[in-house]
C-alpha positions as CSV (number, residue, x, y, z in Angstrom):
1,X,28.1,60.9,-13.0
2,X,28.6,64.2,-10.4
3,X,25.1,65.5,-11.5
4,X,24.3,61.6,-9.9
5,X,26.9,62.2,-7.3
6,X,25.4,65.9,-6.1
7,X,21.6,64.2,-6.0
8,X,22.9,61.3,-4.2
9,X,24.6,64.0,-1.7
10,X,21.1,66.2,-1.5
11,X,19.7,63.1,-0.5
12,X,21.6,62.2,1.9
13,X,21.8,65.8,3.7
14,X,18.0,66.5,3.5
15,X,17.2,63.0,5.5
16,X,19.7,64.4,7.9
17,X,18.7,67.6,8.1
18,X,14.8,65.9,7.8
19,X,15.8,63.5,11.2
20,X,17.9,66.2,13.3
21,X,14.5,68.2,12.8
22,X,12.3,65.8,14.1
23,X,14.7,64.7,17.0
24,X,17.0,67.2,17.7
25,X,19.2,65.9,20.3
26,X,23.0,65.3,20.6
27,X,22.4,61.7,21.1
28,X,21.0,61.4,17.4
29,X,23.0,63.0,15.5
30,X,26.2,61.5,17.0
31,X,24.5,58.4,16.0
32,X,23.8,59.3,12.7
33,X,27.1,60.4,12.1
34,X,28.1,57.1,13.4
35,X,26.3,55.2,10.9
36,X,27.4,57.5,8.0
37,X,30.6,56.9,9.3
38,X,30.2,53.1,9.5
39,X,28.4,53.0,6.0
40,X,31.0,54.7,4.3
41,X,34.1,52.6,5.8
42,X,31.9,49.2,4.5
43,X,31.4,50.9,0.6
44,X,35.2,51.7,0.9
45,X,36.1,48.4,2.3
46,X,33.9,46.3,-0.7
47,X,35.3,48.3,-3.6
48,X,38.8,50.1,-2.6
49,X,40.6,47.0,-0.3
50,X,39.0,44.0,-1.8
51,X,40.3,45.5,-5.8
52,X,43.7,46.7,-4.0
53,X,44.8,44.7,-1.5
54,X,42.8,41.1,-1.7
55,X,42.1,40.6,-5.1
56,X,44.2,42.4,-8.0
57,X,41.4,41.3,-10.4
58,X,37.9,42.0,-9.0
59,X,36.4,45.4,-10.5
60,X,34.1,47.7,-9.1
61,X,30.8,46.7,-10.4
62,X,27.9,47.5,-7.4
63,X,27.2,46.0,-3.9
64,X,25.6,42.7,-5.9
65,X,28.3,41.8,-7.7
66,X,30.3,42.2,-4.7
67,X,28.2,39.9,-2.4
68,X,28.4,37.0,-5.2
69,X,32.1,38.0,-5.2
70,X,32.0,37.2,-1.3
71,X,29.9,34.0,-1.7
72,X,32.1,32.5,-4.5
73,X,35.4,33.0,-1.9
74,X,33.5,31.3,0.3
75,X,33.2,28.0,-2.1
């Protein structure tokens, strides 16, 4: 799981570092860091709230298990 975690990391900082190269302006990487920013609150949001705060019994199993979560509250 960290070797997943670090390649999921190097990912994520060479697109960065790929996009701030192309365009480097101030503009573009405030809103890159906004959407890092934005992405990360969501994956928090669908795994840490919903199994603490909402719902005692929901696990942590991806992002498709928690949209049919979603869709079944919604029944």
């Amino acid at each position: 799981m960290y070797i997943k975690a670090a390649l999921m990391l190097a990912v994520g900082l060479l697109a960065s570092t790929i996009l701030l190269l192309i365009h480097p302006e101030l503009q573009v990487a405030a809103l890159l860091a906004t959407a890092v920013w934005g992405f990360c609150r969501a994956y928090y949001f669908a795994f840490y709230v919903i199994e603490h705060y909402v719902d005692g019994a929901y696990r942590f199993r991806g992002l498709v298990d928690f949209m049919r979560y979603l869709l079944r509250r919604r029944e």
